[in-house]
C-alpha positions in Angstrom: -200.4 -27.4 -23.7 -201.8 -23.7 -23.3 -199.4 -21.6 -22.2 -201.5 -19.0 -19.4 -198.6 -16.4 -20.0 -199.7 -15.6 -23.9 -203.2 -13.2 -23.4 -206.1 -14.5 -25.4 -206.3 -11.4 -27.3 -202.8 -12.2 -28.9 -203.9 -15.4 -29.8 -207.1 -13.7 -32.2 -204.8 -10.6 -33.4 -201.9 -13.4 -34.9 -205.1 -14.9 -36.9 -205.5 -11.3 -38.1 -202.1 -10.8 -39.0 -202.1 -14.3 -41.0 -205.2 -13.2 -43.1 -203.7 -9.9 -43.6 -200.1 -11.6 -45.3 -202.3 -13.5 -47.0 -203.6 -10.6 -49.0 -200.2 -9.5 -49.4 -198.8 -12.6 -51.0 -201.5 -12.9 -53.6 -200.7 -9.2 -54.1 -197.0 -10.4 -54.7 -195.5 -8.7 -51.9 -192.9 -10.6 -50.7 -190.9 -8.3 -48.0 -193.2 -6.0 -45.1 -192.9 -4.6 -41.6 -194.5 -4.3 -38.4 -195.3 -0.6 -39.5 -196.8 -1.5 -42.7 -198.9 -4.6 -41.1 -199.9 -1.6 -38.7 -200.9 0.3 -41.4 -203.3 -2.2 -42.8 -204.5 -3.3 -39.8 -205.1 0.2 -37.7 -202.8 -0.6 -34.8 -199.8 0.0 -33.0 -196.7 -1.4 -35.3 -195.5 -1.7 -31.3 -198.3 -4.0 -30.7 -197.1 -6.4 -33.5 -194.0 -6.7 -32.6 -195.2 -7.3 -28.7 -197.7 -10.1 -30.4 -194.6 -11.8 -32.1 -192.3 -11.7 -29.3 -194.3 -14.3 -27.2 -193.1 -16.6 -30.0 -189.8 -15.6 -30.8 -187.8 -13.5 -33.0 -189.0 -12.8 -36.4 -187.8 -10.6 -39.1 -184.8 -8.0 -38.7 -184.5 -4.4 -37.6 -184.6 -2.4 -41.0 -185.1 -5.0 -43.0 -188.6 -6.2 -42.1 -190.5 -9.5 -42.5 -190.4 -12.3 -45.3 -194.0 -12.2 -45.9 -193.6 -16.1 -46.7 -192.0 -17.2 -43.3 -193.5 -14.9 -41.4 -197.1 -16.7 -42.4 -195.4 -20.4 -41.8 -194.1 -20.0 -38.9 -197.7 -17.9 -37.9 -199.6 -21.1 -39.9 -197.9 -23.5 -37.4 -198.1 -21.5 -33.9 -201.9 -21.5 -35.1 -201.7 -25.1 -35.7 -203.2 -24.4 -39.7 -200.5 -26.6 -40.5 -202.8 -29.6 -39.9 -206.5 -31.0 -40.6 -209.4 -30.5 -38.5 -212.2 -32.7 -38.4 -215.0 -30.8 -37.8 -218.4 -31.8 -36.6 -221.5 -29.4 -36.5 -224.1 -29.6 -33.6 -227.6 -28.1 -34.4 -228.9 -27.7 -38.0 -231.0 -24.5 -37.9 -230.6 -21.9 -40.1 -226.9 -21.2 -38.3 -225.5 -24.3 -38.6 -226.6 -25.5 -41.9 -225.0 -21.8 -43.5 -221.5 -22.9 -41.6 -221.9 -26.3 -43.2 -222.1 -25.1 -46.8 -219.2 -21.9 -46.2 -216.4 -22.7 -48.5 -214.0 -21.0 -46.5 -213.5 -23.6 -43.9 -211.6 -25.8 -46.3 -209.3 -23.0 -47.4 -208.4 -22.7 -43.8 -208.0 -26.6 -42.7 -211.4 -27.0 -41.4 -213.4 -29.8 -42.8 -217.0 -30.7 -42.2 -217.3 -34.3 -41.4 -220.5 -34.8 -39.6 -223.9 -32.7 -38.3 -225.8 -33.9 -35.4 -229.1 -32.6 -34.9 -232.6 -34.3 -32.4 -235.3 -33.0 -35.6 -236.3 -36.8 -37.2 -237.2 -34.9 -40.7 -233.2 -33.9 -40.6 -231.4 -37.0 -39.6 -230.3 -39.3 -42.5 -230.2 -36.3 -44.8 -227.5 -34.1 -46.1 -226.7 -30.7 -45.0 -224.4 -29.8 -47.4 -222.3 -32.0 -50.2 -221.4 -35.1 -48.4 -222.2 -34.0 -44.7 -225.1 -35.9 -43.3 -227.1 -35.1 -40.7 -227.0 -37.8 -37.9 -228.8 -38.8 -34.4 -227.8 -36.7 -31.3 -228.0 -40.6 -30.3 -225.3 -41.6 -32.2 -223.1 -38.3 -31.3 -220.5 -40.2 -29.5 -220.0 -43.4 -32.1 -220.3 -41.0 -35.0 -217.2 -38.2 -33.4 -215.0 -41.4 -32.9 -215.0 -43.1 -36.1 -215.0 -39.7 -37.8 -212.0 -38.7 -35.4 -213.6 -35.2 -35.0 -211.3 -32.5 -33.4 -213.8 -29.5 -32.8 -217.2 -29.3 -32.4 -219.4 -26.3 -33.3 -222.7 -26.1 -31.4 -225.3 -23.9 -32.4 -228.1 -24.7 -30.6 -230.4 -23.0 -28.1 -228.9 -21.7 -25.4 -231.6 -23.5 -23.2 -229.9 -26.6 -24.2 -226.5 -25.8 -24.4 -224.8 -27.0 -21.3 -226.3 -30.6 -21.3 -225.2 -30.9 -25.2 -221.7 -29.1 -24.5 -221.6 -31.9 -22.0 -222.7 -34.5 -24.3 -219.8 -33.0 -26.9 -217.2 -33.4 -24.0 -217.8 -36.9 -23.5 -217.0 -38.3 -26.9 -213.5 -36.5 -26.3 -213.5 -33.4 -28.4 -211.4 -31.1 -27.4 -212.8 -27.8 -28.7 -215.9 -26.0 -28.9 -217.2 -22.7 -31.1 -219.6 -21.9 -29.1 -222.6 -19.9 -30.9 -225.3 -20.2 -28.6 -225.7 -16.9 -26.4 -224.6 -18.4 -22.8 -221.0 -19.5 -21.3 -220.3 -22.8 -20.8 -219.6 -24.4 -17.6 -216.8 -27.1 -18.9 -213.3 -28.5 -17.3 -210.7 -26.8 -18.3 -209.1 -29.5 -20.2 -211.8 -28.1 -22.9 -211.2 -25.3 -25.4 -214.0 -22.7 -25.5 -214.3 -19.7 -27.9 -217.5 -18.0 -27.7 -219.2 -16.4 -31.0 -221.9 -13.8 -30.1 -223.4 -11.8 -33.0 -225.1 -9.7 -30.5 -222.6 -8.6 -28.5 -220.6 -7.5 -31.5 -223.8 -5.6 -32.8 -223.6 -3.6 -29.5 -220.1 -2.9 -29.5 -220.8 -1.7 -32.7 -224.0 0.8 -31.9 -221.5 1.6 -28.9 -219.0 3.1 -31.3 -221.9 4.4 -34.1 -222.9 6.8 -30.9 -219.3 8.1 -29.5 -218.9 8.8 -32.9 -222.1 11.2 -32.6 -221.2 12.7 -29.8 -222.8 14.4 -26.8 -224.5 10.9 -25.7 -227.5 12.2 -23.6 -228.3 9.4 -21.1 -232.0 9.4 -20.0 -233.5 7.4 -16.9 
């Protein structure tokens, strides 16, 4: 169960902080702090330490954080502990790159199954040993696979009535690529991926950066 009282934003930074221990154990460090996470990261070490707190206490006060159980016990709030079955929805040019990134399996995501409606891409592979199957079939297919989350990159003209489709099989989860917001029960987990609006909060920054910002009608 989702508990309402942890923000969302706490949630992405823990993911953040995993990746960054990561670098630190294959660097061999085995002891840090919330300052030197900080550090790393540019943010408040007082931030950290709020993050962690929704999960319990970790570490001690001059002494720091074992780098090692500090990324278990993040691994298993996270749930990267287990396996996900993954299932990709939409083969464009999007979906098919997420197919072949290596770095899902390094994190517990594995590609089990692509679903697309283009006849020229169904019965063929996307990447090593991922075929591409029937939208048709998208319910018989997630069930026998056991698929936990669902990535849909389609159109955002079609989005809703496949996110529908996606919630009937019984997945739980969506990664949502296409550029709208889903209408779903809440019994679903949605995070939204929108290259867009990170390109504008990034020319955002590029011009405060510049300065005197001259707004024209």
């Amino acid at each position: 169960m989702k508990n309402p009282k942890i923000p969302k934003p706490t949630i992405k930074r823990l993911a953040v902080y995993y990746r960054c221990l990561e670098n630190k154990k294959i660097n061999g460090i085995q002891k840090t702090s919330s300052k030197d996470l900080a550090d790393s990261l540019h943010i408040k070490a007082s931030q950290i330490r709020k993050d962690l707190s929704y999960f319990g206490e970790f570490g001690k006060r001059g002494v720091g954080y074992d780098v090692d159980k500090l990324m278990n016990s993040i691994k298993i709030i996270l749930g990267l502990d287990k396996k996900w079955n993954v299932a990709i929805i939409g083969v464009g040019n999007l979906g098919a790159a997420i197919a072949n990134y290596t770095g899902l399996e390094k994190n517990g995501f594995f590609i089990k199954a692509a679903f697309d409606k283009d006849k020229s891409k169904i019965g063929k592979q996307v990447s090593a040993g991922v075929l591409v199957y029937d939208m048709k079939d998208l319910k018989k297919v997630c069930k026998q696979k056991k698929i936990d989350i669902a990535i849909l990159s389609v159109p955002a003209s079609v989005a809703q009535n496949v996110a529908e489709e996606i919630v009937e099989t019984g997945i739980k989860g969506i990664l949502n690529f296409a550029p709208i917001s889903l209408n779903l029960p809440d019994k679903i987990s949605v995070e939204n991926v929108d290259f867009t609006i990170s390109l504008k909060a990034l020319t955002y920054d590029i011009v405060s950066n510049i300065g005197n910002i001259e707004l024209k009608d």
